[in-house]
C-alpha positions, 0 to 999 in steps of 0.5 A: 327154848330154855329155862330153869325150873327153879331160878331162885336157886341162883341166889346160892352162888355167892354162898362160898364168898360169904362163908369165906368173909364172915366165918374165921380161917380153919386152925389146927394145933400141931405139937412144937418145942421150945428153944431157950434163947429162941432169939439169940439163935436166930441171930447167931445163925442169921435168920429172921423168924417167923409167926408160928401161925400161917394161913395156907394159900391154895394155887389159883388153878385150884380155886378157879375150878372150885368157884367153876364147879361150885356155879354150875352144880348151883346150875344145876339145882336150878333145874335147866330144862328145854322146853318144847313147843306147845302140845295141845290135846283134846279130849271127850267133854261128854260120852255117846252110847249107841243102843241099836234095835236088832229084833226080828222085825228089823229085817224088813226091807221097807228102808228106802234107799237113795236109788229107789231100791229097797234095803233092810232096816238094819242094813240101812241103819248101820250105813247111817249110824257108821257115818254118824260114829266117824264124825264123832272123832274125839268123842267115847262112844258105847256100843249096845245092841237090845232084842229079847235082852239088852248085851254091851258091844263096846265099853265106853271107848275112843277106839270108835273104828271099834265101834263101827266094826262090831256094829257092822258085825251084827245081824238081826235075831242075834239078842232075841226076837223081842224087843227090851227098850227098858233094859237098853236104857238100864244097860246104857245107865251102867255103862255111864256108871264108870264114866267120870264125865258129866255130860252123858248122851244116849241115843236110842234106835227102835222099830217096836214096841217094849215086850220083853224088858223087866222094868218099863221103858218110862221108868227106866227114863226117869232113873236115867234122867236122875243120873244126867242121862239125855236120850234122844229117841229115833222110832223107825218102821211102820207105826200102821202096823198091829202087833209087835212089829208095830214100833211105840212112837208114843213111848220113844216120845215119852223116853224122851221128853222125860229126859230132856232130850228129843224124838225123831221119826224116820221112814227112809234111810236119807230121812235116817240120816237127816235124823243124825245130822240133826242130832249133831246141830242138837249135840254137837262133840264137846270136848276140854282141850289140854296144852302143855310144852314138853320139857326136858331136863338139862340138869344133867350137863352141868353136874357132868361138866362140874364132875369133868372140870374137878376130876381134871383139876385133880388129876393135873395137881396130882402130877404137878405135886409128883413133877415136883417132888421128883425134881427136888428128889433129883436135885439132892 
């Protein structure tokens, strides 16, 4: 389809004919000699003289090219333009950070897979999590990974193959034996500082307890909930067990409700991923959708014509002028 930019721009095109009705013709003075008897001359050689005065008449071809390229650079003012069919974009309405548990004890292999076997935590929790990152298409997601400190796999990103891959690259002990659920939950506050979007979403996975962060898990929760952050909390491992290993549900809980988001437990790995399939009904992907048409401009075809059209005018009165002028050379 097209269209024109600016179409009150048409209003232009009678412009030359109102010039030419309100505004008086164009005179010059030329210099001139007077003839006593000027009359009686005349009728001794038999003319009949003229008004001094003329209005010059141009040919027609003239005036036709000049009204035609006077209407199509007021075409092309009005800036004409192809629009295309509509484009529609969506684009993420809220951003994910990812924390994952590596520490020591995320080695276990007390995950109980589908077929019975047993498999390791962390082998289990980046099966589970790769598909929850697939199924989040269209969203930005960050990537931290937290033992003894708290490290920034991915920056917000939508690039989530990304994601999934550096997750899948992981391996326990790689941040430190310890776990520091305050400082993941500080790293992820960072990461959302360079977010523009409002709607922030942090989902924390560990199977411990807090013993190696500089500010306390609940603290670090409630500056998170001051700066929109929502955690969902998923504990995993054996809460029986002393010492370390013993993962905190009391503490995920409390990250959670202070920032009003939810807790989940998961003993298996299909316990796991019902865990994520719910926080998908709980957080579903949001997104803004942007439609526009592409438009290009056409404005360029009829200056092109208006300049082809008055070169050829030009160029066809310059050769009449000169067919003329030597044909009445000839003639004398």
């Amino acid at each position: 389809m097209i269209s024109l930019g600016q179409p009150w721009i048409l209003l232009l095109l009678p412009l030359p004919l109102l010039v030419r009705w309100l505004l008086p013709p164009h005179r010059e003075q030329e210099s001139a000699l007077r003839f006593p008897f000027f009359r009686r001359m005349t009728e001794a050689a038999g003319a009949e003289p003229r008004a001094g005065a003329v209005i010059l008449s141009r040919p027609v071809l003239s005036v036709i090219t000049a009204a035609l390229c006077w209407a199509l650079l007021v075409l092309a003012l009005a800036r004409p333009e192809r629009v295309g069919a509509p484009i529609t974009i969506e684009t993420a309405a809220r951003d994910v950070v990812l924390a994952i548990d590596i520490s020591g004890s995320m080695d276990a292999r007390d995950f109980a897979a589908p077929d019975g076997s047993r498999k390791q935590r962390l082998a289990a929790v980046r099966d589970v999590v790769g598909d929850f990152v697939a199924g989040r298409e269209g969203d930005r997601m960050a990537l931290i990974v937290f033992g003894s400190a708290a490290y920034l796999q991915t920056p917000l990103t939508d690039d989530l193959q990304t994601v999934t891959e550096l997750l899948g690259r992981t391996e326990v002990g790689m941040a430190g034996p310890h776990t520091a659920l305050g400082d993941a939950i500080g790293l992820a506050i960072r990461t959302f500082e360079s977010s523009e979007i409002d709607q922030r979403l942090l989902i924390l996975l560990s199977d411990g307890s807090d013993t190696a962060s500089r500010m306390s898990p609940i603290n670090a929760a409630e500056i998170a909930a001051d700066r929109g952050v929502e955690i969902y909390t998923i504990g995993v491992g054996d809460p029986d067990t002393t010492g370390e290993n013993r993962v905190d549900l009391a503490t995920l809980q409390a990250i959670a409700a202070r920032t009003g988001g939810a807790y989940f437990f998961a003993e298996d790995e299909a316990a796991l991923d019902a865990v994520y399939a719910r926080i998908d009904e709980l957080a579903p992907r949001e997104t803004e959708t942007l439609s526009f048409r592409p438009r290009r401009s056409l404005a360029w075809v009829p200056m092109g014509l208006a300049a082809l059209l008055g070169l050829a005018s030009l160029a066809y009165l310059s050769l009449r002028q000169r067919l003329r002028a030597r044909g009445r050379a000839e003639a004398v």
